[in-house]
C-alpha positions in Angstrom: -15.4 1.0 11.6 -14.2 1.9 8.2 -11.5 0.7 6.3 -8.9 2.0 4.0 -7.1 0.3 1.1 -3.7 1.6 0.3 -2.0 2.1 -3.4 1.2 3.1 -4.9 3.9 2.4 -6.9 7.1 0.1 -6.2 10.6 1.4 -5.7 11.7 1.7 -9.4 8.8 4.6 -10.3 10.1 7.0 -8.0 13.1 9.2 -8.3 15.4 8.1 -5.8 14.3 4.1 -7.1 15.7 1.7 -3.8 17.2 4.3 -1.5 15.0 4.7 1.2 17.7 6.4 3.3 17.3 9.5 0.1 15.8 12.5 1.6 12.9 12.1 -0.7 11.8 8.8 -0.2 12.2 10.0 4.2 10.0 12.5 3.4 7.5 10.4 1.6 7.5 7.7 4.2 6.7 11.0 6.9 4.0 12.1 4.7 2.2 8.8 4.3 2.6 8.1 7.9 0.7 11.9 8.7 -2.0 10.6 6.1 -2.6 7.5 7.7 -2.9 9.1 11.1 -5.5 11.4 9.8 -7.5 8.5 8.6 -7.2 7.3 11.9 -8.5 10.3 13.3 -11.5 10.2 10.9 -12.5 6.7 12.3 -10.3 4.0 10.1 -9.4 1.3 12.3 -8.4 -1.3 9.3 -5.9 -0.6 6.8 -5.6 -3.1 2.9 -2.4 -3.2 1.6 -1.3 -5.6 -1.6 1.9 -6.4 -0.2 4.4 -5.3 -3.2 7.5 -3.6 -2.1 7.4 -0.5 -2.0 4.2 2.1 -1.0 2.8 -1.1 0.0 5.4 -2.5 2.4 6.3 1.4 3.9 2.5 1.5 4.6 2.2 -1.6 6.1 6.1 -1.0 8.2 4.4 2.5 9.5 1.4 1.1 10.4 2.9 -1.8 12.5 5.3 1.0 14.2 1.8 3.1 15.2 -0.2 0.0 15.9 2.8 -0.5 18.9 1.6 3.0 20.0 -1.1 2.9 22.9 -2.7 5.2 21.1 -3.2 3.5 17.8 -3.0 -0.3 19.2 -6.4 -0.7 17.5 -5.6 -0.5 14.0 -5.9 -3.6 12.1 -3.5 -4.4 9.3 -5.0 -6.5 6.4 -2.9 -7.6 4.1 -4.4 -8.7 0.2 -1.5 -10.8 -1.5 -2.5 -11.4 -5.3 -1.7 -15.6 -5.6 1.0 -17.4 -3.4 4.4 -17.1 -4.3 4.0 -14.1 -6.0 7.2 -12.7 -4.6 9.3 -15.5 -5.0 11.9 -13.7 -7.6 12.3 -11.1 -4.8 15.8 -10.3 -3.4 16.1 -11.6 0.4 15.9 -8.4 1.9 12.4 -7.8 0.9 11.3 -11.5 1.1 12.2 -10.8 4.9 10.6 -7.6 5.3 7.3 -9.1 4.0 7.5 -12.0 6.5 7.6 -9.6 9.1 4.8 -7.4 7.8 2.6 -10.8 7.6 3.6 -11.7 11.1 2.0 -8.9 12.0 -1.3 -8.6 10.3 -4.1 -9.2 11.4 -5.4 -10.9 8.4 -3.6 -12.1 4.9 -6.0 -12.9 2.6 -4.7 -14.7 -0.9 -7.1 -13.4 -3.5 -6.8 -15.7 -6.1 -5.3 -18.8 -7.4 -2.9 -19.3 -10.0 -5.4 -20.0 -13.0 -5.2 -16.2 -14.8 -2.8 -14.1 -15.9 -0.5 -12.4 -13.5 -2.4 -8.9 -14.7 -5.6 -10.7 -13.8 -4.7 -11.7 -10.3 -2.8 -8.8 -9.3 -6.4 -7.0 -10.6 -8.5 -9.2 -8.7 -6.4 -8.3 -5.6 -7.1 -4.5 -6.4 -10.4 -5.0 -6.7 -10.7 -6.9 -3.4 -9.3 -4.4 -1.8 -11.5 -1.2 -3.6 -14.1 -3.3 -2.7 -13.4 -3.1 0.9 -12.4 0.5 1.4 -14.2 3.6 1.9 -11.0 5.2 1.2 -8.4 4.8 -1.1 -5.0 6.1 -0.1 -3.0 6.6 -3.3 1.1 7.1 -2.9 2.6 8.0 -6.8 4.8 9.9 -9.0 2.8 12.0 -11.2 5.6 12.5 -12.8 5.5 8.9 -13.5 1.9 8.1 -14.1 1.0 5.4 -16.6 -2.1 4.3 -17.4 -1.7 0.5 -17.2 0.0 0.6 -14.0 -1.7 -0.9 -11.2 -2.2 2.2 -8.7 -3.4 4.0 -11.7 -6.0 0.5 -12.2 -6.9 1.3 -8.2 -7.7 4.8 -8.2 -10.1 3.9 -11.4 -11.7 1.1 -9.3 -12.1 3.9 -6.7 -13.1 6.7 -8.7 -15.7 4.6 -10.4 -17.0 3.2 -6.5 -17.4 7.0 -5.2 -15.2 6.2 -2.4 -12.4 9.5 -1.1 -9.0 9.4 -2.9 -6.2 10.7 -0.5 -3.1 11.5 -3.2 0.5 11.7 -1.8 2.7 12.8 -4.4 6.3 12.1 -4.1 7.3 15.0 -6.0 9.1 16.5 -3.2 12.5 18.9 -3.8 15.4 18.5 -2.2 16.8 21.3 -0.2 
């Protein structure tokens, strides 16, 4: 069975920032959702996300909605969260949405404890999750790319492992 570990970056990176009823961030969300059923079709059955908002919670929403699908009832949703209460400063909204998303994995793993930097442990939880895959599905801005961010971190990991990087670029027009 392989396994893929999904990347990207959090609401504020991408043009239309929170809106996810924008046009943009739709079309996004229907492109990552086409990705993930080709992965399917190539023989991934278990799916690492980090559990940030953004690319990481769309990912994990889409593949709950497939996994209700006869079709796709075997994926397995494995969700890698970087120390406990790491989204405590999170509005309610998204503190809500993650409870559903971990109500519906099929395994939460915390990655580390609280004794390194918050860099550290959100790297560890990268790693982990490199260190899993056989693919990497990467969701960015490259308008927006920045070499200390954390998707940018994971693709490294990734590149340097040898494993397939699937790019979705958000940089979609509006029409």
């Amino acid at each position: 069975m392989k396994v893929c570990a999904i990347t990207g970056h959090r609401p504020s990176r991408f043009p239309f920032k929170n809106d996810e009823d924008d046009i943009i961030c739709k079309m996004l969300k229907i492109k990552i959702e086409n990705n993930l059923i080709s992965l399917y079709h190539k023989g991934v059955r278990t799916f690492w996300t980090g559990g940030a908002q953004g690319v990481d919670m769309w990912s994990a929403e889409i593949l709950i909605s497939l996994k209700k699908d006869k079709a796709y009832s075997d994926i397995k949703i494995m969700i890698a969260i970087p120390f406990e209460g790491y989204n405590k400063t999170w509005k309610k909204q998204y503190s809500e949405r993650l409870k559903n998303i971990l109500n519906y994995a099929d395994d939460v793993v915390v990655v580390s404890s609280k004794n390194d930097s918050k860099e550290e442990l959100y790297k560890k939880r990268n790693q982990y999750m490199v260190d899993k895959a056989d693919y990497l599905l990467a969701v960015l801005n490259r308008n927006r790319i920045i070499t200390r961010s954390g998707t940018q971190m994971t693709i490294t990991l990734a590149l340097n492992k040898g494993i397939p990087i699937i790019i979705v670029d958000s940089n979609l027009r509006k029409t």
